[in-house]
C-alpha positions as CSV (number, residue, x, y, z in Angstrom):
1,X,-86.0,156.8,169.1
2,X,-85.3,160.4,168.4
3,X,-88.3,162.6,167.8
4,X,-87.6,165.3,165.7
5,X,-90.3,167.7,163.6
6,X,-90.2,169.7,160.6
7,X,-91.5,173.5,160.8
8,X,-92.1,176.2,158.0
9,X,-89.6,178.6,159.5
10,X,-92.3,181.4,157.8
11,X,-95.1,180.4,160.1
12,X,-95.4,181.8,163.5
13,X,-93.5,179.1,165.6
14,X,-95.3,178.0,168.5
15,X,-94.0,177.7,172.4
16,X,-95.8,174.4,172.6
17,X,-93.4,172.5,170.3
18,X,-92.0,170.1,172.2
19,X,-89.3,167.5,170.2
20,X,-86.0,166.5,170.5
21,X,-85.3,168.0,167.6
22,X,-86.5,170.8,164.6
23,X,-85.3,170.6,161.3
24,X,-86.0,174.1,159.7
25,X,-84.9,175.3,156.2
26,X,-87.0,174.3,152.9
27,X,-86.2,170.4,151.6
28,X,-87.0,171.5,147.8
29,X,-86.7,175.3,146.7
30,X,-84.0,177.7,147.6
31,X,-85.7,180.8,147.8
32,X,-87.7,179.6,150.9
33,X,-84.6,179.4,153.0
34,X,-84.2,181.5,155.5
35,X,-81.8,184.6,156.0
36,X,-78.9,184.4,158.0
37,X,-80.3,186.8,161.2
38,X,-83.5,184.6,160.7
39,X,-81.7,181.3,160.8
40,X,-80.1,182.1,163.5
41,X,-82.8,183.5,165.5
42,X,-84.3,180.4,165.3
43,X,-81.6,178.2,166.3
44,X,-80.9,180.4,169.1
45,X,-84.4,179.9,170.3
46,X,-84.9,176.1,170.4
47,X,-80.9,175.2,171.6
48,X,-82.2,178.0,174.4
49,X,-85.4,175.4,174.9
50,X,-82.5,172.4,175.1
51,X,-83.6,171.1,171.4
52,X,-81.0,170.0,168.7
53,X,-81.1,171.8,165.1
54,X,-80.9,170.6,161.7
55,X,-80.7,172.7,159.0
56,X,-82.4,171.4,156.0
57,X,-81.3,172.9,152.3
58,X,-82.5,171.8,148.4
59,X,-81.1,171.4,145.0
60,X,-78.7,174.6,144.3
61,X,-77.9,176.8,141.4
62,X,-74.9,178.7,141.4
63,X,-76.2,182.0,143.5
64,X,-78.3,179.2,145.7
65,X,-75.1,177.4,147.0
66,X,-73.5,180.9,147.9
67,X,-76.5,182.4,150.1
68,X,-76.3,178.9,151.7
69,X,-72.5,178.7,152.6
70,X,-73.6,182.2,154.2
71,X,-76.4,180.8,156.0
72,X,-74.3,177.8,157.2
73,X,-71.1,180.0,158.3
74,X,-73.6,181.9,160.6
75,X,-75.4,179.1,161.7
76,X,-72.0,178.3,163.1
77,X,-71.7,180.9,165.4
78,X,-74.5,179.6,167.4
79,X,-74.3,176.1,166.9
80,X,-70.7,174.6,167.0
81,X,-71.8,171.2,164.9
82,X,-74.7,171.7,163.7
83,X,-76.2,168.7,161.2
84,X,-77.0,170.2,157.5
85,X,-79.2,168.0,155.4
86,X,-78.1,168.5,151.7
87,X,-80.5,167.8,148.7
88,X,-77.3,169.2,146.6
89,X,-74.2,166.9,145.5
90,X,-72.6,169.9,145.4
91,X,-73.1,171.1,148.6
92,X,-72.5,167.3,149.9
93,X,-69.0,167.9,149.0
94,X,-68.4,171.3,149.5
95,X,-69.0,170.1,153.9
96,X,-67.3,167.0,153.6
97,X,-64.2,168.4,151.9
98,X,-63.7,171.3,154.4
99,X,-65.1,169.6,157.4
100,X,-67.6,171.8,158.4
101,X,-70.9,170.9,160.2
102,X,-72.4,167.1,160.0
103,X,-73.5,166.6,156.7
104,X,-76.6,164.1,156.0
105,X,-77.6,162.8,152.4
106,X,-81.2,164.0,152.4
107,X,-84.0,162.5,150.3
108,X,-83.8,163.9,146.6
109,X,-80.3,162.3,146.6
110,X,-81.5,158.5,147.7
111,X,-83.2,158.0,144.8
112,X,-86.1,155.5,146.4
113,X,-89.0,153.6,144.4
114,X,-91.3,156.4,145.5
115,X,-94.3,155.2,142.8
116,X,-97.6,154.2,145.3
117,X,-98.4,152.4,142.2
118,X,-95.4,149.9,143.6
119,X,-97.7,148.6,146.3
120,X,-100.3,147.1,143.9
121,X,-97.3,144.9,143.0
122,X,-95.7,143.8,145.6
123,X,-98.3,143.8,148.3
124,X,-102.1,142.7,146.6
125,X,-102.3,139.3,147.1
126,X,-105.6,139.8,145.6
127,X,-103.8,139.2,142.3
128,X,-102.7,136.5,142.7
129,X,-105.2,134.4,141.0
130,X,-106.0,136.6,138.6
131,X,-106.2,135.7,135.1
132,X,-107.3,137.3,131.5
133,X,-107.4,136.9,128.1
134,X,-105.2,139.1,125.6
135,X,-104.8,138.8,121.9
136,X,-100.7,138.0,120.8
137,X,-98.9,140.0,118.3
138,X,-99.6,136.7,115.9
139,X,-103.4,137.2,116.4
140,X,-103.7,134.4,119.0
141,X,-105.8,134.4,122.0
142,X,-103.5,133.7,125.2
143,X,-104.4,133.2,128.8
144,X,-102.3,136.3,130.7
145,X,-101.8,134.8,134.4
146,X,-100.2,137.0,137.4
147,X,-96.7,136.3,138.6
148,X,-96.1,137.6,141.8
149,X,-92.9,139.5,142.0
150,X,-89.4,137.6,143.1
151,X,-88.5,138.8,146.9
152,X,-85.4,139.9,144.8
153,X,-87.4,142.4,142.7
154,X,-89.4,143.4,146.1
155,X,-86.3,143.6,147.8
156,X,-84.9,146.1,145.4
157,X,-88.2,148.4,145.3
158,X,-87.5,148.6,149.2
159,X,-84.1,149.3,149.0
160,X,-81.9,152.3,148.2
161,X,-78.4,152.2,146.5
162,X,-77.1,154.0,149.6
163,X,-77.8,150.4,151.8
164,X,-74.6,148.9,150.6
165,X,-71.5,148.6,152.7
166,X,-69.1,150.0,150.0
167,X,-71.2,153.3,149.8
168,X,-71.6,153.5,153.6
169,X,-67.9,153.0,153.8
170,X,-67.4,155.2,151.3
171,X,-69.7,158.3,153.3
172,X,-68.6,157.0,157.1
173,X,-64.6,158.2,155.8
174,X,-66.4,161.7,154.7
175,X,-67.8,161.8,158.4
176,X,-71.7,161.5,156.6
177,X,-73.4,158.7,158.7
178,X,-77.2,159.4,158.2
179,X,-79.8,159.4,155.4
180,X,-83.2,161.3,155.4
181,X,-85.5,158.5,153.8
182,X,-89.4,158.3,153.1
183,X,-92.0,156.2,154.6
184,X,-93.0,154.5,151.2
185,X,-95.8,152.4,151.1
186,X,-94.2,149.2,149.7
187,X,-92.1,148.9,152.3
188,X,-88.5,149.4,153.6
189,X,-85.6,146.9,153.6
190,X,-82.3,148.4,155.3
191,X,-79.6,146.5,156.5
192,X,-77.8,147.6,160.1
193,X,-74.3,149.4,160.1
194,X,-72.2,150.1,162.7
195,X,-72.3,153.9,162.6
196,X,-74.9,154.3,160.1
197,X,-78.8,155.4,160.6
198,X,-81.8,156.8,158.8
199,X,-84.3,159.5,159.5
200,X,-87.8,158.5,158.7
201,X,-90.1,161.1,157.5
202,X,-94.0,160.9,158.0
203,X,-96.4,161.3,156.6
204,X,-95.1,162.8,153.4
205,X,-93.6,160.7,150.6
206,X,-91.5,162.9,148.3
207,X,-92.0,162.2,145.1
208,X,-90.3,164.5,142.3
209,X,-89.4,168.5,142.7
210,X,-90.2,170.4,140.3
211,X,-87.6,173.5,138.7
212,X,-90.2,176.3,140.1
213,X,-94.1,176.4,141.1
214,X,-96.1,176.2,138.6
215,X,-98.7,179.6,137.7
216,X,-102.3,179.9,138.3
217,X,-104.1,176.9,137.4
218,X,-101.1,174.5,137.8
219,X,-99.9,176.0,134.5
220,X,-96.3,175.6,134.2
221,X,-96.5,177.1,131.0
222,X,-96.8,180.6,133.1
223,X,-93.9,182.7,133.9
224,X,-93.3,182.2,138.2
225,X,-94.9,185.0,139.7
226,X,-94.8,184.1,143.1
227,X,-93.0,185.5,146.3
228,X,-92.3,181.6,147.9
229,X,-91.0,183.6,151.2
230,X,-93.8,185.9,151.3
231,X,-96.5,183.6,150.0
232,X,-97.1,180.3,152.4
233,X,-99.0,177.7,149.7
234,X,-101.8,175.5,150.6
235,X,-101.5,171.6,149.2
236,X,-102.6,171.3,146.1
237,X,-104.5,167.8,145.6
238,X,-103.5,166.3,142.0
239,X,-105.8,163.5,141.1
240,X,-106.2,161.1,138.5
241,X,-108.9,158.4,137.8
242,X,-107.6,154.6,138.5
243,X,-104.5,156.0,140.6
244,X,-104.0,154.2,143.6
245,X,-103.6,157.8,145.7
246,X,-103.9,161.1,145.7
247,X,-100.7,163.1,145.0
248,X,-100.1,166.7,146.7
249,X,-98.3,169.4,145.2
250,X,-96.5,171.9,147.9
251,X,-94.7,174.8,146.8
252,X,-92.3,172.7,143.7
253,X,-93.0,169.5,144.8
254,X,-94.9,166.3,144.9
255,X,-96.0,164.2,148.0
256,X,-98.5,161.6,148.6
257,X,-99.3,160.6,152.3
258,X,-98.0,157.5,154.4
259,X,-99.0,157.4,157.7
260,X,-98.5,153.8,158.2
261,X,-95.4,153.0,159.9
262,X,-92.9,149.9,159.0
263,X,-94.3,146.9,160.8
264,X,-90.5,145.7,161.7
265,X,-89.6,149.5,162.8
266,X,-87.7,148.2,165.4
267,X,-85.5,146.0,163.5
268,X,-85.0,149.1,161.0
269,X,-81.7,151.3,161.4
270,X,-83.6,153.9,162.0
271,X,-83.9,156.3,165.2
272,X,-85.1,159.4,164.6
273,X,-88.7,159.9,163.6
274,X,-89.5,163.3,161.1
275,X,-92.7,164.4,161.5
276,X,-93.6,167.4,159.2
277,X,-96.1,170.0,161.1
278,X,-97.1,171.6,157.8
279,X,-98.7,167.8,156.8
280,X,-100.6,167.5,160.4
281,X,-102.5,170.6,160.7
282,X,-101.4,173.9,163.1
283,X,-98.1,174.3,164.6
C-alpha cells in the first residue's frame, strides 16, 4: 500500500514528512494553486528527499486552465511523468489527447453517494423493526413498516459509474488508470481490474464545491473579498439539528470526516492511501 499525504503548499512544509508520496496543488479552487517557480520548488525538494509528486488541480474557467497548462509544462522540466489529478473534464482531455503527464480522474468527477445521511439507510439495523402510524392521502390510518434496502440499491450507493469495465476500458486506451475516491461512510464496493486502482482519501469526504468562498458570516450573498493564496482558512463547522454529522466548510468546499477505514480494505483495488495533513493537525 502506497502512503501518500496531501499538504497546503502555502504552509511552511516540514522536513519531518516522511511518505511515499505528496500530492500538492488545491483539489477545489484555482486560485490556490501554486506558481510555476513555486511548484517547482516544491517538486524539486521532495523527488531530492526520493518522494513521488502528484500535482493536484480543480474545476477550471477559461484563464484557470491556461495558468495550469503553464504550471504543468514546468512541472515537466523537473519531473519527466509526473501524475496530474484533474477535477476538470476539460483538462482530462486536454493530457489524454496530447499525451502528456499521467492523468488521474480525481474526486469531483466520480460523482459518489457522498450524503452521511446514506448510512442511516443502509447500515442501522436498528430500523429494522420499526414501525409507525401515518395518515393516507384518503384519510386512512396505515401502519408505515421499514424495508430494509435491496443489496442492489446498497450496492449502487457504494458504487461509482467509473467501476464498470466499458468505462475503465474506455480511460485504460487514454493511458488514465487511477481514480481519487472518498472514504464514505456507507461503504465502498469496487470491482478489481487488471491495470486499474483507486486512491483512498482520509479522513475528508468531499461533499460539493462551491463557485467561491462565501463572505463574512458564511454569506454568499457578499461580494468574495478574500486573497485564498494569502489568506490560509480555518474549517468552518456547519451544523444542523437531526443531521447525522457535522459538515466542514474549507476554503469553497464541503467535507465531513471518515476516519473509519473499509473493513475488506484489502480486498478493495486500492493501494495508495491519501491522508490530508490540513484534516490531522500540524504538518
Amino acid at each position: 500500500m502506497e502512503k501518500a499525504v496531501m499538504i497546503d503548499w502555502r504552509k511552511e512544509i516540514c522536513d519531518e514528512i516522511s511518505s511515499d508520496r505528496v500530492y500538492f496543488g488545491h483539489e477545489t479552487c484555482e486560485h490556490i494553486l501554486p506558481c510555476p517557480q513555486k511548484a517547482c520548488e516544491l517538486a524539486k525538494m521532495f523527488a531530492d528527499k526520493g518522494m513521488e509528486v502528484t500535482l493536484i488541480t480543480p474545476f477550471l474557467t477559461n484563464k484557470g486552465f491556461d495558468n495550469t497548462c503553464r504550471l504543468i509544462d514546468s512541472l515537466l522540466g523537473i519531473c519527466s511523468n509526473p501524475e496530474v489529478v484533474c477535477s476538470d473534464w476539460g483538462m482530462l482531455h486536454y493530457l489524454c489527447k496530447n499525451g502528456i503527464c499521467r492523468p488521474v480522474i480525481g474526486r469531483p468527477l466520480l460523482a459518489q453517494h457522498v450524503d452521511p445521511r446514506i448510512k442511516r439507510m443502509v447500515k442501522s439495523k436498528a430500523q429494522y423493526g420499526n414501525t409507525r402510524q401515518v395518515m393516507h392521502v384518503d384519510g386512512t390510518s396505515c401502519l408505515l413498516k421499514y424495508k430494509p434496502p435491496s443489496s442492489l440499491l446498497v450496492g449502487h450507493l457504494q458504487q461509482s459509474w467509473a467501476d464498470k469495465p466499458s468505462v475503465i476500458s474506455f480511460f485504460s486506451k487514454l493511458n488514465v488508470r487511477r481514480c481519487e475516491i472518498s472514504n464514505i461512510v456507507q461503504g465502498l464496493e469496487l470491482a478489481k481490474h487488471a491495470g486499474w486502482s483507486y486512491s483512498l482519501h482520509v479522513p475528508e469526504v468531499l461533499v460539493g464545491i462551491m463557485r467561491f468562498c462565501p463572505g463574512t458570516g458564511e454569506n454568499f450573498n457578499l461580494a468574495r473579498v478574500c486573497d485564498c493564496k494569502a489568506h490560509i482558512q480555518d474549517k468552518v463547522v456547519w451544523h444542523y439539528p437531526g443531521f447525522p454529522t457535522n459538515l466542514f466548510r474549507k476554503e469553497n468546499a464541503l467535507y465531513y470526516s471518515q476516519h473509519t477505514m473499509p473493513k475488506d480494505l484489502n480486498s478493495l483495488p486500492i493501494d495508495r492511501i491519501v491522508h490530508n495533513q490540513a484534516w490531522q493537525g500540524k504538518f
